[in-house]
GULO-954947 format. One record per atom (N, C-alpha, C, O): x, y, z. Coordinates in steps of 0.05 Angstrom, whole numbers, plus 5000, padded with zeros to 4 digits. Atoms other than C-alpha are relative to their C-alpha. Layout:
BEGIN
XYZ ...
This chain:
BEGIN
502550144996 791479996729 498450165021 499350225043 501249834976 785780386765 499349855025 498749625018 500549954969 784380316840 497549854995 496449954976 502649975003 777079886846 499250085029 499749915047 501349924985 773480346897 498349865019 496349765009 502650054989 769480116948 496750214992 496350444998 503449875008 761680326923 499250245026 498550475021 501249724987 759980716992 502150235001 501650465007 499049714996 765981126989 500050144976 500650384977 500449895033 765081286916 497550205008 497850445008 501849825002 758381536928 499850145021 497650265023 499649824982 760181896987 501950234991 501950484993 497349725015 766082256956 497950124973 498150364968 501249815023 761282446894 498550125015 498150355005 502749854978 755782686956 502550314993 502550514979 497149764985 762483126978 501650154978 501950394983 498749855023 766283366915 498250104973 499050234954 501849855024 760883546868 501349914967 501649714953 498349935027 764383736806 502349914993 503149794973 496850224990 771083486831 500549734990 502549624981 499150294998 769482836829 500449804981 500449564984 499550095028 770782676762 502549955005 503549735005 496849955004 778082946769 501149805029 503149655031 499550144976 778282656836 500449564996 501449475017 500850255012 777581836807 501050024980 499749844968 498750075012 781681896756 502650075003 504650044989 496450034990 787382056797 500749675005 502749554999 499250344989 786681306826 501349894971 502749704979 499850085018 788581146749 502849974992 503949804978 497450054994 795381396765 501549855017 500649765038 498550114971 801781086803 499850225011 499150455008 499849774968 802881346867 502650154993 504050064975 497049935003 809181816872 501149875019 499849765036 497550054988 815081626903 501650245008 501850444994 498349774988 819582056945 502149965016 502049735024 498750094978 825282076992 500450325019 500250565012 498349744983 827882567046 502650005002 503749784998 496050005000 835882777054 499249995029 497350125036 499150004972 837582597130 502350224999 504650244989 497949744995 840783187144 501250095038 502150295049 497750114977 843382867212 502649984991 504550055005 498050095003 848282637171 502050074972 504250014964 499349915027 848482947107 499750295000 498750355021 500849705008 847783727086 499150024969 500549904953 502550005029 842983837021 502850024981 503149864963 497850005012 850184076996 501449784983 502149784959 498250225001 853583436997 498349804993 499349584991 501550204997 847483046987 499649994966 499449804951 501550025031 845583346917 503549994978 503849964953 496450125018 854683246896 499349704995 499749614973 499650325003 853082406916 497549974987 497149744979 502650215004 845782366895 500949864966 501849974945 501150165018 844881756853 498950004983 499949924962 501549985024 839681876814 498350315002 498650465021 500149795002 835882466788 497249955019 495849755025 502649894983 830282776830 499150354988 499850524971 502049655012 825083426831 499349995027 498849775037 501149864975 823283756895 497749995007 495849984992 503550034991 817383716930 499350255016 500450325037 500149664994 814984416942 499450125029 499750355036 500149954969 812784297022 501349885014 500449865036 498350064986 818683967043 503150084982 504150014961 496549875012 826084367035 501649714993 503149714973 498950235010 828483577038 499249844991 500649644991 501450175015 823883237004 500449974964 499750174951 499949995039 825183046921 497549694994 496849495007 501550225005 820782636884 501449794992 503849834992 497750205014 823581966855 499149934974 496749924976 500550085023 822981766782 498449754999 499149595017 501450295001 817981136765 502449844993 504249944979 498950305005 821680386765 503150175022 505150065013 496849914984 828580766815 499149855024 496949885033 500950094977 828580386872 502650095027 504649975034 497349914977 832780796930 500949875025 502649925041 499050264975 833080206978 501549774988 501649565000 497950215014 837879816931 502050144999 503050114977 497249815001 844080306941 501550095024 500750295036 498749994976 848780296997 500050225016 500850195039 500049824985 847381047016 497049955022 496749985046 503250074982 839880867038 501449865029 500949945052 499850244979 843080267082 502350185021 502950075043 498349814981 848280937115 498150195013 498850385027 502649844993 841481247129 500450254992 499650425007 500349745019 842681847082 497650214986 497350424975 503549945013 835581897063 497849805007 498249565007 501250194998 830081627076 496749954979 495850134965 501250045029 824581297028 497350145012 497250135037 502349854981 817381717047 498150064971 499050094948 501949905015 810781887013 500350305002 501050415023 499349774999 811282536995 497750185012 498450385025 500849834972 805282837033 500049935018 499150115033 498850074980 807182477085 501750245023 501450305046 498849774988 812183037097 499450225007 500750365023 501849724992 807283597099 500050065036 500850275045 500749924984 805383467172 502650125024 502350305041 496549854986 813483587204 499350204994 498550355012 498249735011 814584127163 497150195018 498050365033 502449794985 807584517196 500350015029 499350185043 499949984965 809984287269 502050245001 501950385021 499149784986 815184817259 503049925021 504350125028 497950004998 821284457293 502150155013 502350344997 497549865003 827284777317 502249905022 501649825045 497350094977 833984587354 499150115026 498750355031 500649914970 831984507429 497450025016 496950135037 503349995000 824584367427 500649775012 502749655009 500550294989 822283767468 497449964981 495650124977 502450015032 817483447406 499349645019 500649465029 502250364997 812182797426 499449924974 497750064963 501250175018 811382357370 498649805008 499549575008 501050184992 806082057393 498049714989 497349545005 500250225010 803281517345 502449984974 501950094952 497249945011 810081477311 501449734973 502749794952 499250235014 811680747278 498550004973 496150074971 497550014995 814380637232 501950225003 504250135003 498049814996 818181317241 500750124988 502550264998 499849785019 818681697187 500350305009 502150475007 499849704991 816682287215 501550065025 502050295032 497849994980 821082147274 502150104993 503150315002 497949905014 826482167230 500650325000 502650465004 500049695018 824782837205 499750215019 500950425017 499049824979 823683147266 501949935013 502350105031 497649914990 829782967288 502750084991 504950125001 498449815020 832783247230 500650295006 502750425004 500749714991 830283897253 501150135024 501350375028 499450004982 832683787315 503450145006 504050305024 497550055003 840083757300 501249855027 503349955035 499050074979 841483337362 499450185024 500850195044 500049834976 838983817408 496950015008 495350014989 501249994987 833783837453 498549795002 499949614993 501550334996 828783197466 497549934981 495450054977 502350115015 825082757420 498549765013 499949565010 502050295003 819182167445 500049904989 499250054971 501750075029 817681787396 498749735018 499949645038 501450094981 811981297421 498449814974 497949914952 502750125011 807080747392 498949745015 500549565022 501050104985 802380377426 500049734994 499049595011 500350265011 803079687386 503049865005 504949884988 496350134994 809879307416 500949874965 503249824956 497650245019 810578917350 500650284979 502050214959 498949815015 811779617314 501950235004 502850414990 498149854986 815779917358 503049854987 505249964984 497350095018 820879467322 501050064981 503450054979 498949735017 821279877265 500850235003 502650344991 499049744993 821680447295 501950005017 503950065005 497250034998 826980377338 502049904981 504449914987 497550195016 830679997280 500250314983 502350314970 500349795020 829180757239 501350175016 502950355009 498549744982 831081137300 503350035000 504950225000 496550044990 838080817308 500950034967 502950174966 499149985021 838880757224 501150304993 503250384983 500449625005 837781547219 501950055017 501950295013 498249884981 843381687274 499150195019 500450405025 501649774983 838082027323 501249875032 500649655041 499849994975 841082077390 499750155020 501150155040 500749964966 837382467438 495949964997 494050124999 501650135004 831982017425 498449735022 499549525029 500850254982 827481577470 497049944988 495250094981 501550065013 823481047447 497649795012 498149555015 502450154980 816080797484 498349894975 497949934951 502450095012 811180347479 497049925018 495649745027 502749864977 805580667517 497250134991 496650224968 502549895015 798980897511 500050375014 501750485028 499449705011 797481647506 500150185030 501450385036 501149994967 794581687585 502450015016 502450195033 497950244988 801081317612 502650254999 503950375016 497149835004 806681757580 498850335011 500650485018 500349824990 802882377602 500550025030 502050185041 498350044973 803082147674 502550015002 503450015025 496449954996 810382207666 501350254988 503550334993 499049745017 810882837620 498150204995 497950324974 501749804999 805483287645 500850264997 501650385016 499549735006 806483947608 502650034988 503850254992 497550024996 812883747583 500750074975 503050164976 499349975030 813383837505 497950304985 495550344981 500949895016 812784387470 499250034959 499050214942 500949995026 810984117405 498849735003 500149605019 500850234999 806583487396 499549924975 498750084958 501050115031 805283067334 497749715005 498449505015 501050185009 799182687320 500249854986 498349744998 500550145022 799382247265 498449805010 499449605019 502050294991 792981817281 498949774985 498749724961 500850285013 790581167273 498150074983 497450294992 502549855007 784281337221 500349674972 502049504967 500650175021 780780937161 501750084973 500750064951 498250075027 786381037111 499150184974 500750284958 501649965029 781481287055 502650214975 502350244950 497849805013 788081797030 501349774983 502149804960 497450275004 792281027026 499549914974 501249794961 501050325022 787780686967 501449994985 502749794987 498250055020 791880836905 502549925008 504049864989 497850094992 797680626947 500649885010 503049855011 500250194995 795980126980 497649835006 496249855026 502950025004 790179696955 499949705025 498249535022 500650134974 790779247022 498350185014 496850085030 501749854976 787379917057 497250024977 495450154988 502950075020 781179816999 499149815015 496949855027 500650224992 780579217025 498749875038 496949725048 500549964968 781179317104 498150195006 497150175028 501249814995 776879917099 498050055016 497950215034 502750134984 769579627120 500949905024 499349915043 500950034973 772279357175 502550175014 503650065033 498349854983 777279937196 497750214998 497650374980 501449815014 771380327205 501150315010 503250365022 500149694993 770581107214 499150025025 499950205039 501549974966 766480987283 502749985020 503750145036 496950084983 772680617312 501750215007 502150325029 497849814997 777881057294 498350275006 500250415014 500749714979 773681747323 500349925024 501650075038 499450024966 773781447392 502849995008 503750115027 497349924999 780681357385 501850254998 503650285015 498649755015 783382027348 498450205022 499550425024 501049884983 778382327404 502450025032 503850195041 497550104982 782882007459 501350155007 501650295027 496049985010 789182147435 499350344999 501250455011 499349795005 787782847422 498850175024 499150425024 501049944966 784582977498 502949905015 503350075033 497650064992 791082707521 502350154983 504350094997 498549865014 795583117475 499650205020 501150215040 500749704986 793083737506 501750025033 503150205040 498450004966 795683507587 502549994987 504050154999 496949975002 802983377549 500950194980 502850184965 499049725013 803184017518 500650225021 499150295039 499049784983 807284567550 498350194998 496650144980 501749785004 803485247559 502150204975 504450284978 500349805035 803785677477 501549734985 503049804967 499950145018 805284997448 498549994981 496850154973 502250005035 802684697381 500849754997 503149674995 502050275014 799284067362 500149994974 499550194962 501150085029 798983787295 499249754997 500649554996 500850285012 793883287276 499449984981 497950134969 500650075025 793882947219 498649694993 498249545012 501550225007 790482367182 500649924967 501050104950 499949905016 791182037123 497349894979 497049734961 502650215014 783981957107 497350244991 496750405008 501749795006 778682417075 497250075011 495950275004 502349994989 772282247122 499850285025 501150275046 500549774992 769982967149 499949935036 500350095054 500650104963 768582567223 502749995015 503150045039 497150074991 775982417228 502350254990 504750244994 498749785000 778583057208 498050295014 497350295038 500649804990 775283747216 497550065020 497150285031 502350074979 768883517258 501549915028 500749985050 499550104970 773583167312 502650325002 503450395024 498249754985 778583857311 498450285015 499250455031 502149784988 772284297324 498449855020 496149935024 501550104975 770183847382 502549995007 501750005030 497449914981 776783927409 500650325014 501450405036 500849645001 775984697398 497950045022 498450205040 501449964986 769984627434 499850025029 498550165043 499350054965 772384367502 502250075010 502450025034 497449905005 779484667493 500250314990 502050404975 499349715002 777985417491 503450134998 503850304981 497649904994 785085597504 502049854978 504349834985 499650085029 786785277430 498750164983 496750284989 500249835028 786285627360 500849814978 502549644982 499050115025 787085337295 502950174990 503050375003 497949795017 793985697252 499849924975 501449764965 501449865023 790985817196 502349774976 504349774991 498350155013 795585327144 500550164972 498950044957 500849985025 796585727074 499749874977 501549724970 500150105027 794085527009 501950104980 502150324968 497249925013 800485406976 500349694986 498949514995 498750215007 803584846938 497549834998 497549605007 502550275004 796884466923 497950005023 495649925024 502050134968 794384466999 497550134990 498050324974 502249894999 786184646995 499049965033 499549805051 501149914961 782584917065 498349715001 497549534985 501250234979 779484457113 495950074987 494750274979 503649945002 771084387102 498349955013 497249745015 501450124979 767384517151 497049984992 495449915009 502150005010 761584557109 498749744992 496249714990 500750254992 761683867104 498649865025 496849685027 500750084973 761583837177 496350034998 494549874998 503349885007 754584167169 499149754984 497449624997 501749985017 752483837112 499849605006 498149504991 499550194994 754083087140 498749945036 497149785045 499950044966 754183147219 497950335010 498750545021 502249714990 748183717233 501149995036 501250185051 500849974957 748683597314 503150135012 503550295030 497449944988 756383627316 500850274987 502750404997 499849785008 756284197276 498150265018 498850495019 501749764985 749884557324 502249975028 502850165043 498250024966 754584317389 502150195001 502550325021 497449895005 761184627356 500050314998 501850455007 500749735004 758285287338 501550124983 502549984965 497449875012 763085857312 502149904997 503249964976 497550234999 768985367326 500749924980 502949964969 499750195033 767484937263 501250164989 503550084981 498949875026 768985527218 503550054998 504750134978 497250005004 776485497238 501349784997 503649735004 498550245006 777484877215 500550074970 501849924956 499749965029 777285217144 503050104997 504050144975 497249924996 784485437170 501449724995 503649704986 498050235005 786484697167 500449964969 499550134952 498450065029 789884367100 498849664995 499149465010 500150265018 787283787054 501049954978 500050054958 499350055028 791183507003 500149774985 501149574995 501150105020 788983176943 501249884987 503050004976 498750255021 791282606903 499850134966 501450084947 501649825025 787783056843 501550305000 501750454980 499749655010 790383746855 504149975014 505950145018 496649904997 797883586875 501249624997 500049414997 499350235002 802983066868 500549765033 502449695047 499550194964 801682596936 497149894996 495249954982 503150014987 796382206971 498050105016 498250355017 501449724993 790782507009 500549955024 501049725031 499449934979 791682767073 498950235011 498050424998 501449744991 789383247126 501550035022 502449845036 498049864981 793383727171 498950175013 497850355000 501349744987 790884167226 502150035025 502449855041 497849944983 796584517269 497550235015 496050415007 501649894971 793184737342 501650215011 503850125004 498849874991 796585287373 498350085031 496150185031 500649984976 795885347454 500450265000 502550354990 500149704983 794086087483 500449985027 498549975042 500449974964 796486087555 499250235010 500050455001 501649794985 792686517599 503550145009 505850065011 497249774994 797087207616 498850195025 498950445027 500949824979 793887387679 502949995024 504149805034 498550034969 798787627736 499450025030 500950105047 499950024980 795687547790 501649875021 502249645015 498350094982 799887407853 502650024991 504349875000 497549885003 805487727821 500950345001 499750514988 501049724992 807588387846 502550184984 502450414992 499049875031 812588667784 500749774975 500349534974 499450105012 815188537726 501849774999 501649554988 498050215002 821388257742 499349775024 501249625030 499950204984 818687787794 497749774984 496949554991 502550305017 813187467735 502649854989 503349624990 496950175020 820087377693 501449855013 502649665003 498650204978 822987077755 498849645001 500049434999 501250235004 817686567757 499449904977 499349664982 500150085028 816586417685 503049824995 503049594985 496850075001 824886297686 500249765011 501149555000 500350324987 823585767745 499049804986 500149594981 502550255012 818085377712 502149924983 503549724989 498250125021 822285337652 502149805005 502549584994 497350084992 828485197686 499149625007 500349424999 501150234992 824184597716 500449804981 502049614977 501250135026 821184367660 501749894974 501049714960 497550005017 827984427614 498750074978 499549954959 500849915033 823784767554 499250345007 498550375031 499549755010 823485597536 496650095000 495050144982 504349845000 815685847562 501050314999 501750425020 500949785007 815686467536 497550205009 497450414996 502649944992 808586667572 500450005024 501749825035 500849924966 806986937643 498349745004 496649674988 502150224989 803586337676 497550085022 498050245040 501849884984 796786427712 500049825034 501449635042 499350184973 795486227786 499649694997 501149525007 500450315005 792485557762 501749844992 501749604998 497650155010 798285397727 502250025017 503649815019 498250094972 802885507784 500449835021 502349755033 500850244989 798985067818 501049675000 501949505015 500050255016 799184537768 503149985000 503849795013 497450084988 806884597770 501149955019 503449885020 498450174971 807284437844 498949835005 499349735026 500950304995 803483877837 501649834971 502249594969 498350185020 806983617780 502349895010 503249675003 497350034991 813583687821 498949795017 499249555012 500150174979 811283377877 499449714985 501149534986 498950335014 808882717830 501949954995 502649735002 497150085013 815882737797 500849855016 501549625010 499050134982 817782597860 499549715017 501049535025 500250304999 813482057877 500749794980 500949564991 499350175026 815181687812 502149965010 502249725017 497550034993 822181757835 500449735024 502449615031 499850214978 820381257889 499349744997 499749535009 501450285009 816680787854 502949834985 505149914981 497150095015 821280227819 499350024970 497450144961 499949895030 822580207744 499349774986 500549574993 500750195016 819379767693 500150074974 498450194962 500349955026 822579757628 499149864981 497249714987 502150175015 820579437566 501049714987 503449654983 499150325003 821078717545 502349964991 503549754999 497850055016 827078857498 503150125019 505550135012 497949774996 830579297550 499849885033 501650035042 499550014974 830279067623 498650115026 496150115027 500649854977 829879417691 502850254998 505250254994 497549735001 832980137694 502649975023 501749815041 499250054986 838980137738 500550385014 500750585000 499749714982 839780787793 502850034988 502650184968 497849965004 846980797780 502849845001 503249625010 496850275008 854480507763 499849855016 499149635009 500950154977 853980257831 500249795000 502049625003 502550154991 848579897834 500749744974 500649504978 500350215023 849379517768 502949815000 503449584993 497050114993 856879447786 499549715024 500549495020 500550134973 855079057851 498749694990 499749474996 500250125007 850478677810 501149744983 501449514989 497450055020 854778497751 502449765016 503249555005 497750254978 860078107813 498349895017 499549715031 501750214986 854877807849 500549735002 499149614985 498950294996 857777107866 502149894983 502549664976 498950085015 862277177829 503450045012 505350044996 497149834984 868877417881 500950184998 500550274975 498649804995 872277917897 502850114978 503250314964 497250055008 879477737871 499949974970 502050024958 499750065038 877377547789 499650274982 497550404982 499849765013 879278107745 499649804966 500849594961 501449674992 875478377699 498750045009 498550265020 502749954981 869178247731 499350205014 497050285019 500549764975 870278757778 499950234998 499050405013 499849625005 871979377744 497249994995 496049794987 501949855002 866179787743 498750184978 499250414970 501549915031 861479857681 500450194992 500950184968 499949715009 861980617676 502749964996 502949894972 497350085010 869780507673 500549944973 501450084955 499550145028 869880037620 498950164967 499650144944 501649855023 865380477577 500850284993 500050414974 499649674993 868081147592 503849874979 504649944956 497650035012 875380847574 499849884963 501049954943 501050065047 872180497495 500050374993 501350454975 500649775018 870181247484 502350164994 502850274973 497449865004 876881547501 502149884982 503450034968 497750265019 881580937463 498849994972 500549954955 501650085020 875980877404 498850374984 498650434960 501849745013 872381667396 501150205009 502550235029 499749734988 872782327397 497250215001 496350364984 502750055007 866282427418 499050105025 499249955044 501249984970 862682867478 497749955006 495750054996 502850124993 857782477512 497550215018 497650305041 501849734987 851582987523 497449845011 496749644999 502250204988 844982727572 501549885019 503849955027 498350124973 846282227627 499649774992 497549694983 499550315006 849181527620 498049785008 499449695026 500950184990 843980957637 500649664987 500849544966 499650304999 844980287649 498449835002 498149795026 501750145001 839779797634 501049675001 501149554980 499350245003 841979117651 503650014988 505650154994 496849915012 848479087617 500850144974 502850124960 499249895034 847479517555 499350335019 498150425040 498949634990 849380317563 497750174980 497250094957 501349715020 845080917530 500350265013 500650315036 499449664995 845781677527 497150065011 495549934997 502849945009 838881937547 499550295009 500150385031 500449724999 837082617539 497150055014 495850255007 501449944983 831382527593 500949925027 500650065047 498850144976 834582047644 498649845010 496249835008 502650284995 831881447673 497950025019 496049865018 501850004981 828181717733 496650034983 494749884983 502949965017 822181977689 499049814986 496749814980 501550205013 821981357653 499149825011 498149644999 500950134978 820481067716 497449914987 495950074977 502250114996 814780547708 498349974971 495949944967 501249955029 814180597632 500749824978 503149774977 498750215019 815080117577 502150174981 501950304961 498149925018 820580307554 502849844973 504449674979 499550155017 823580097487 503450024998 505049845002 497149874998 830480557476 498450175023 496150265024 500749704994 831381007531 502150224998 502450415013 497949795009 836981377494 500349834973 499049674959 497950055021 841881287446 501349885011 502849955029 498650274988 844180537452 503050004992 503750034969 496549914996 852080607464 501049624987 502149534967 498250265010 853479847469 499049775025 496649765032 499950204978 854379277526 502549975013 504749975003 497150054979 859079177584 499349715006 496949685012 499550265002 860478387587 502349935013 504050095004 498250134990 865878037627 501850325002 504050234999 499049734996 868878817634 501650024983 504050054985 499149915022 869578917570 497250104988 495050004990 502349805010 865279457535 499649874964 501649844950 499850045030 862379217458 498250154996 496050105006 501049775023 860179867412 497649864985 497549654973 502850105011 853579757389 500050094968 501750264961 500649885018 851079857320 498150304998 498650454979 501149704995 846580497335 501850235007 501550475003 499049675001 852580827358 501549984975 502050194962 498049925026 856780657298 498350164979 499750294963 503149955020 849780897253 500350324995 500250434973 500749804984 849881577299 502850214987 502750444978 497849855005 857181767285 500750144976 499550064956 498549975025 861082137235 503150004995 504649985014 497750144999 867382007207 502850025026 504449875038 498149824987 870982577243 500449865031 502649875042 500150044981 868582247308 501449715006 500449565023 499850304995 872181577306 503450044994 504750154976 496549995007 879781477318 501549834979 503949834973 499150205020 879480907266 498449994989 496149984999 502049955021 876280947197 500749884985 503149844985 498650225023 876780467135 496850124991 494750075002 501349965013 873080817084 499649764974 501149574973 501750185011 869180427029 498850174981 497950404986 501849775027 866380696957 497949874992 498449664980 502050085026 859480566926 500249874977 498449734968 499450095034 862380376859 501149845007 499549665001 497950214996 867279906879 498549695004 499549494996 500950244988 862879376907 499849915022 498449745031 499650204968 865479306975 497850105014 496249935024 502349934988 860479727004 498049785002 496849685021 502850224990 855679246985 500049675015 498349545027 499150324986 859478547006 500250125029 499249975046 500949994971 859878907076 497849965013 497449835033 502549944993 853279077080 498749645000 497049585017 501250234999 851678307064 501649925025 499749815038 498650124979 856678087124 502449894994 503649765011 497550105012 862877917076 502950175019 503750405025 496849874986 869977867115 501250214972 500350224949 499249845017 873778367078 502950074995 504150085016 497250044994 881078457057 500950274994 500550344971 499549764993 883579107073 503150055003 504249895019 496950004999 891279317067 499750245023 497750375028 499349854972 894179717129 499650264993 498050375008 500049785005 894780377092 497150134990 497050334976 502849945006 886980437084 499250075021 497150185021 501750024968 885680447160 501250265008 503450295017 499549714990 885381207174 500250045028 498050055039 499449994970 887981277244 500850365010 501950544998 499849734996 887581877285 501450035035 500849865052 498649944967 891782147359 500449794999 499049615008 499050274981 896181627359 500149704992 501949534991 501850244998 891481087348 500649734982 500149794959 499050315019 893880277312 498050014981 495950144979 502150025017 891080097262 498249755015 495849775011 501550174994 888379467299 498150055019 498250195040 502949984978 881879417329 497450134988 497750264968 502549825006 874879697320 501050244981 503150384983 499549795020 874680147266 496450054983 494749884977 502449965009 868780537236 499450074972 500150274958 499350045043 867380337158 497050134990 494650144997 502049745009 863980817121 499549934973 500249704970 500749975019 861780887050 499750304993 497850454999 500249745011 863581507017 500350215015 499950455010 499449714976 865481847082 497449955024 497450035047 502150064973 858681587121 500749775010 502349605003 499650254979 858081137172 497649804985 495349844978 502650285003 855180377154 500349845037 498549785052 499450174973 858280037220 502649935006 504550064998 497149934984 864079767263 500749674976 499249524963 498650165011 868979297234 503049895021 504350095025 497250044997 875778967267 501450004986 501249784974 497250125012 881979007230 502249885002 503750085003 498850044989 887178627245 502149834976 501349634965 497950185023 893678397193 498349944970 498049734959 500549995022 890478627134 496649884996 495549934975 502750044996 883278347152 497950205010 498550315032 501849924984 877478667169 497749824996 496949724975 501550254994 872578187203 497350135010 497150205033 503149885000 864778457195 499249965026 499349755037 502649904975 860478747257 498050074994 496450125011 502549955011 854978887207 498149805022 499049575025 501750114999 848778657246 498549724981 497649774959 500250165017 846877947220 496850084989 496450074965 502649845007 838778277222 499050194990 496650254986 500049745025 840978897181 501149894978 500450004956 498749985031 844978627126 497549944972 495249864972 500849955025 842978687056 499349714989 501249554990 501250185007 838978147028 498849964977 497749744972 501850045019 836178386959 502749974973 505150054971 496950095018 839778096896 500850224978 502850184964 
């Protein structure tokens, strides 16, 4: 059934496509595609395309992206619910794959929910180096954390801040940033005819003061020769290549990288810009024309919805002044880094030396201020200590367990339960534990949602394993395993919360280890979650707010 248009964008898109716009309007005529990505946290494309389910076709700008067949639904099959893949529009994935990625990058996802592309860059990641992920709306931050922990991303921290806020805390700090901005949708309609509907009053005015913002604030939490990618998924010329050439404009020390026309993508138009916005096009000058380096893609000329991608690439200035050889610029370049914990490749100028001893010195005031985390998560705690002290607070001296000391209790589950090295630094939020691959001082004063990878809770001095870490693991990592098959059924009565009856010689035990107690039940060799076994029972830890609910 076709798409019914709103009337001004119809005759705006025929203003804008000419000839096109024939072919362009009878795409709405089609379904949308369908797609998924392989989590290759947890899977290898190898092993992914031995179990896949059903058949798929590749999607030619993402290495893990396949399309899905019409009426397949990949969220009815117990690998989805082990986070093996995840379900995604397929240009959707375009804008990852242009950030470029690589093990050891510190990456800002800065309007991020629900997380998709979180996911995917921290696919890229392989567990190494630091991911943000951020959105400014608390009630969607609940997806996304629930996607962060499904996907098994642990050196992950998860805000809910505005774009100003997290820069005060991570000035210069990421060398890769991701836009995905708020904008009028206009890419969404064939796929979701709620954004037809919202359209008039999500206007185009709105969202430029916004996507303006956000992308003046990108720039302070970009490291010096980083790279920006903003994207949108909306075809109005104001909200793409008009607001990247007024960014150009006041951001000399930015370039477009050129995107190739490959796989369907068509160049950016700035000729539009002109032929729409005369003033922002006389303000922008030469600028505009490198927006023809950005990527639009077409509901009409490839299989996706429409979208627009423009990857920024930072030039840091390479002046040495106040450096008197070689090896004493490489000296200082080495420091900064070392600081900063990310790989600047670029001589820094005096201004920027500057700017890193004033950065230090805030660090340090932050460090003094106290910590305000976020509604779901507490107050940060300084250390075992401190939370230890708390924890027996009127409660005596003499009553054991009370007294052992949270880091104890948690340190001894990992040694009795995993084989598993804990990388980042342990924080203690109240009485629940996380890994965090930034540490709590910097999250000083920030709403913070996750600020790691959620381990579990220390309670009466006893440690309980969370579901994020059971999500996170793999089999190898767990001294007790009670595998589970797809076909069989059980997979899916776990996943609903069904006790389960398990004979002793199923419970894969490793160094040693009983069969009783916590054990991590898998499907097909992945992790779903924890389970007890105990005399031929195993008694469900599935989350009662994840289980499986569709008939």
């Amino acid at each position: 059934m076709a798409v019914q248009l709103p009337s001004i964008f119809e005759e705006r898109m025929k203003n804008l496509l000419g000839d096109e716009f024939e072919q362009f309007t009878k795409s709405y005529e089609q379904s949308p595609h369908a797609g998924l990505r392989v989590n290759t946290l947890k899977i290898s494309m190898e092993q992914f395309d031995e179990l896949a389910p059903f058949d798929m076709r590749p999607i030619p700008w993402c290495g893990t992206g396949f399309y899905v067949p019409h009426g397949v639904k990949p969220g009815l099959h117990p690998y989805y619910h082990a986070g093996l893949y995840y379900i995604q529009e397929p240009s959707a994935m375009a804008p990852v794959e242009l950030l470029g990625v690589q093990p050891g990058d510190h990456v800002l996802d800065l309007c991020a929910a629900p997380g998709g592309k979180s996911t995917q860059i921290a696919a890229k990641l392989q567990g190494k180096g630091v991911l943000v992920t951020n959105d400014i709306h608390s009630e969607r931050t609940k997806a996304l954390a629930k996607n962060v922990e499904l996907y098994g991303v642990r050196n992950a921290v998860v805000l809910n801040e505005s774009p100003e806020r997290i820069a005060g805390a991570f000035p210069n700090y990421f060398n890769k940033v991701l836009i995905d901005a708020p904008c009028s949708g206009e890419g969404m309609f064939r796929k979701d005819e709620d954004m037809v509907k919202s359209w008039e009053h999500h206007s185009v005015e709105k969202c430029v003061l916004m996507q303006r913002d956000i992308l003046e604030t990108a720039a302070k939490l970009l490291a010096p020769g980083g790279t920006i990618v903003y994207s949108t998924c909306t075809f109005a010329p104001e909200e793409n290549e008009a607001m990247i050439a007024e960014f150009l404009n006041l951001n000399p020390d930015f370039t477009v990288h050129d995107i190739p026309e490959t796989a369907g993508f068509a160049p950016g138009r700035p000729d539009w810009v002109r032929q729409m916005l005369p003033e922002t096009a006389e303000k922008t000058g030469a600028v505009l024309d490198q927006t023809r380096g950005t990527a639009r893609l077409w509901p009409h000329l490839l299989e996706g919805e429409g979208h627009y991608v423009a990857v920024l690439q930072h030039r840091p200035e390479t002046s040495t002044e106040g450096i008197s050889s070689v090896e004493d610029e490489k000296e200082t370049v080495s420091k900064i880094a070392e600081d900063q914990g990310i790989a600047v490749t670029q001589p820094l100028s005096k201004a920027d030396r500057k700017r890193e001893r004033l950065m230090r010195t805030e660090s340090r005031e932050r460090t003094e201020r106290p910590a305000r985390g976020g509604k779901n998560e507490g107050r940060a705690g300084r250390n075992n200590e401190r939370d230890a002290r708390k924890s027996n607070r009127g409660k005596g001296q003499g009553m054991d367990p009370v007294n052992i000391d949270p880091g104890t209790v948690y340190q001894q589950f990992i040694e009795e339960h995993l084989e598993l090295e804990l990388l980042g630094e342990t924080v203690f939020y109240g009485d629940r534990v996380y890994q965090s691959s930034v540490g709590a001082s910097r999250l000083e004063g920030l709403k913070v949602i996750r600020p790691g990878w959620f381990m579990g809770t220390v309670k009466n001095g006893r440690f309980v394993p969370s579901h994020p870490l059971a999500c996170a693991l793999n089999s190898s990592e767990a001294k007790r395993v009670i595998n589970l098959t797809s076909a069989s059924g059980e997979a899916v009565r776990y996943l609903k919360g069904e006790t389960l009856n398990i004979e002793e010689a199923r419970v894969e035990c490793k160094a040693g280890a009983a069969a009783k107690g916590y054990a991590l039940v898998c499907v097909d060799g992945y992790a779903l979650g924890w389970g007890k076994w105990l005399d031929g029972v195993l008694k469900n830890e599935y989350p009662a707010g994840w289980r499986w609910t569709s008939v």
